[in-house]
C-alpha positions in Angstrom: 0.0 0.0 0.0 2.7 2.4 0.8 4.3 1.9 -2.3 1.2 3.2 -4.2 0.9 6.1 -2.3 4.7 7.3 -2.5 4.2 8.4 -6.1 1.1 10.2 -5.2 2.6 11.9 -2.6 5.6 12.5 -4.5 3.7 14.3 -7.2 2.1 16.5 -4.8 4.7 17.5 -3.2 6.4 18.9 -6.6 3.1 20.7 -7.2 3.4 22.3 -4.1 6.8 23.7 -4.5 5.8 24.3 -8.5 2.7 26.5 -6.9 4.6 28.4 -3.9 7.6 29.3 -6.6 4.2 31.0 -9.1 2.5 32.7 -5.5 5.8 33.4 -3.6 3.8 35.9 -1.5 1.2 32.8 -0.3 2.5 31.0 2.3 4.2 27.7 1.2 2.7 25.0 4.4 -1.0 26.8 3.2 -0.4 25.8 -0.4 1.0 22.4 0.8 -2.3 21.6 2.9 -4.8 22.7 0.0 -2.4 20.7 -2.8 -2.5 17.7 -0.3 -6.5 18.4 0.4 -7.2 18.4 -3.1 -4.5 15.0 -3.6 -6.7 13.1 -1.2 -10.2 13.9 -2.9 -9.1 12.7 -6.1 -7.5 9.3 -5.0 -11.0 9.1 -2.8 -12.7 9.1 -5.9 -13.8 12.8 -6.3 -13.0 14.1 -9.7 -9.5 16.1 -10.4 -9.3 19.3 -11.1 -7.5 22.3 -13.6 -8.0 25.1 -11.2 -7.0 25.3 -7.4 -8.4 28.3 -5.3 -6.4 29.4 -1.6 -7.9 31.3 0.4 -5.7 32.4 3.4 -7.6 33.8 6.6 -4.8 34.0 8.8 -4.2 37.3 6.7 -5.8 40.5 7.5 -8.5 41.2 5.0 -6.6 45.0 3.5 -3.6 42.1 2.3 -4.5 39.7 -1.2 -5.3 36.3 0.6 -6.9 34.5 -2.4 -5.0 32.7 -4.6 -6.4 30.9 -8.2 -3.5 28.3 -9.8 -3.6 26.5 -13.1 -2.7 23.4 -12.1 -1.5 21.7 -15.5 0.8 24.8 -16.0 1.7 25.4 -12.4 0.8 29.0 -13.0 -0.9 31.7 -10.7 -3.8 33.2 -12.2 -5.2 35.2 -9.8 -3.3 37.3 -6.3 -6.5 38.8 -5.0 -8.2 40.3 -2.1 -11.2 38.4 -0.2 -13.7 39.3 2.1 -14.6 37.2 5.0 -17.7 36.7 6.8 -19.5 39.9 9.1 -19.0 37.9 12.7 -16.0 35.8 11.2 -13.6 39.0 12.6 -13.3 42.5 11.7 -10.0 43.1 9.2 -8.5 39.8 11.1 -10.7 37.0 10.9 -10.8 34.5 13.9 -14.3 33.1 13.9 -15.6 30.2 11.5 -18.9 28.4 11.5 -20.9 25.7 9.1 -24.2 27.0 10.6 -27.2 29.0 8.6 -28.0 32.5 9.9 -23.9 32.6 11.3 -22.8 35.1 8.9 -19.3 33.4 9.8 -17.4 32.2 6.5 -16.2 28.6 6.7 -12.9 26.5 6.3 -11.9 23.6 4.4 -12.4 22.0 0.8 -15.0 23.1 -1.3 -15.9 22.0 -4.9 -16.9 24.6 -7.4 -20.8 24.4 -9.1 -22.1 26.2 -11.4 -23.0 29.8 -11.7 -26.0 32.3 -11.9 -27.0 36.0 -11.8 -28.3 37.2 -8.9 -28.9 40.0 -6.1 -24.6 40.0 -5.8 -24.5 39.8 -10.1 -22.8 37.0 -11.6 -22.0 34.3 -8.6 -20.8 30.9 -8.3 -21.9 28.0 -5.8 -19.3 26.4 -3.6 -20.2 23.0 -2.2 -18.3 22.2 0.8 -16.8 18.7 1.5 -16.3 18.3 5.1 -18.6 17.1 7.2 -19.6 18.9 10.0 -17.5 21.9 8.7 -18.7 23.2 5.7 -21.2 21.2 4.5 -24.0 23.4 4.9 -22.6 25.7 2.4 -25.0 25.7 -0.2 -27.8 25.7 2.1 -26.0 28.9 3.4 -25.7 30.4 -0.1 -22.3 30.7 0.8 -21.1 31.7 -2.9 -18.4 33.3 -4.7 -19.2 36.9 -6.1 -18.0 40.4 -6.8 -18.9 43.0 -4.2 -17.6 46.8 -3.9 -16.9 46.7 -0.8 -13.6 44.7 -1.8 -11.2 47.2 -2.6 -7.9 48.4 -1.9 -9.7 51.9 -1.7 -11.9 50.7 1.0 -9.2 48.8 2.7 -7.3 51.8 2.9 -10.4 54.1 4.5 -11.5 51.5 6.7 -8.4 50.1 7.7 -10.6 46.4 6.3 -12.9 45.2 3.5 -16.3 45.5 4.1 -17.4 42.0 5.2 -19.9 39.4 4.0 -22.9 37.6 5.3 -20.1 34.3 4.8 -19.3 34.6 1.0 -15.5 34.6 -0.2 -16.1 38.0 -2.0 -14.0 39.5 -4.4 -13.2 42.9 -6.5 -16.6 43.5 -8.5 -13.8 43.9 -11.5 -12.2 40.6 -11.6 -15.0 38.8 -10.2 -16.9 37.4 -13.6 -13.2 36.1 -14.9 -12.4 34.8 -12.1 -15.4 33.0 -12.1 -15.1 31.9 -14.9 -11.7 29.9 -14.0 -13.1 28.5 -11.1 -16.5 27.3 -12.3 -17.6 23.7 -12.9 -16.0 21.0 -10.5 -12.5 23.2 -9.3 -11.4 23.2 -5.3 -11.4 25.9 -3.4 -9.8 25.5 -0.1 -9.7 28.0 2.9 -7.3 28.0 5.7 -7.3 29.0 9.2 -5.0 27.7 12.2 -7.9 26.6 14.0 -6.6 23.6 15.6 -9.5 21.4 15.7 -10.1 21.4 11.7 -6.3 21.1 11.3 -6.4 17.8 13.2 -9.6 16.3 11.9 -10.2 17.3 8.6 -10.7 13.9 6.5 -8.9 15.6 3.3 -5.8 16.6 5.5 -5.7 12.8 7.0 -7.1 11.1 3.8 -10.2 9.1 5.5 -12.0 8.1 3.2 -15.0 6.7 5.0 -15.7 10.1 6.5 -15.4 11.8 2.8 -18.7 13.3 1.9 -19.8 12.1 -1.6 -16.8 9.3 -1.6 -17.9 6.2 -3.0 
């Protein structure tokens, strides 16, 4: 069994180099846990992916914290600012929750549906992976959509972004290309030291009876 997995690993561990040498203001061990995340959905039987998203919320919110890769070319796409959720924190974020009405954002792996117009213009639904930790996402509406107040002009006024009701929001100008990357079956995954998730998050221990959606 171990000898299956080394080449797996092995391959994941290049990407992650490949990715923090494209994004070498992302921190490296963030990019590692999302290549790995995203490693242990595919050999779980969830389909692979061209684009990877990062989001990093151990940032403040005035600093890019999003990150989009290509992952055949090993190329950074997009370096962008996010918002996080109303009660997740004010420009630091430190609060993270999987339940409807929290206006918290949430951490982990997500999987990237499809898109629609609506009151936030063109969005795109995030399905999250982990049970008991973002799961409730598209319940939530927890989607990905341009807003104005993400901004470097309001980060600079405010001393933060505005915040979200739990979306990963982004610049109202990028936000439709950036969509467009990430749409139809990509990862997302967001990061926060938060020390419970770290140590029982199926995708960053690879077990796969506690996968949602594995077969």
């Amino acid at each position: 069994m171990l000898a299956l997995l080394l080449p797996a690993a092995a391959v994941a561990d290049g990407l992650s180099r490949a990715l923090a040498r494209a994004a070498p203001a992302a921190n490296p061990d963030v990019i590692g846990l999302a290549v790995e995340a995203e490693r242990c959905a595919v050999e779980r039987g969830l389909p692979a992916s061209e684009r990877l998203a990062v989001i990093d919320y151990s940032r403040p919110s005035t600093e890019p914290r999003l990150w989009v890769f290509d992952l055949p070319r090993h190329k950074l796409l997009y370096q962008e600012l996010v918002a996080h959720g109303r009660n997740s924190g004010d420009n630091l974020a430190h609060s993270f929750s999987n339940t409807d009405g929290s206006l918290e954002s949430s951490l982990g792996l997500f999987r990237t549906l499809d898109t629609y117009t609506g009151h936030n213009g063109y969005s795109l639904r995030i399905d999250g992976l982990e049970p008991g930790i973002n799961d409730h996402a598209l319940q939530r509406d927890l989607v990905i959509h341009g807003a104005p107040y993400v901004s470097p002009v309001v980060a600079r006024t405010q001393g933060r972004l505005g915040r979200s009701w739990g979306c990963p929001a982004v610049r109202a100008a990028v936000a439709p290309q950036l969509i467009d990357q990430l749409k139809g079956g990509q990862y997302l995954f967001a990061y926060y030291p938060d020390r419970r998730w770290l140590s029982s998050s199926p995708y960053l221990h690879c077990a796969p009876e506690e996968i949602a959606g594995a077969p």
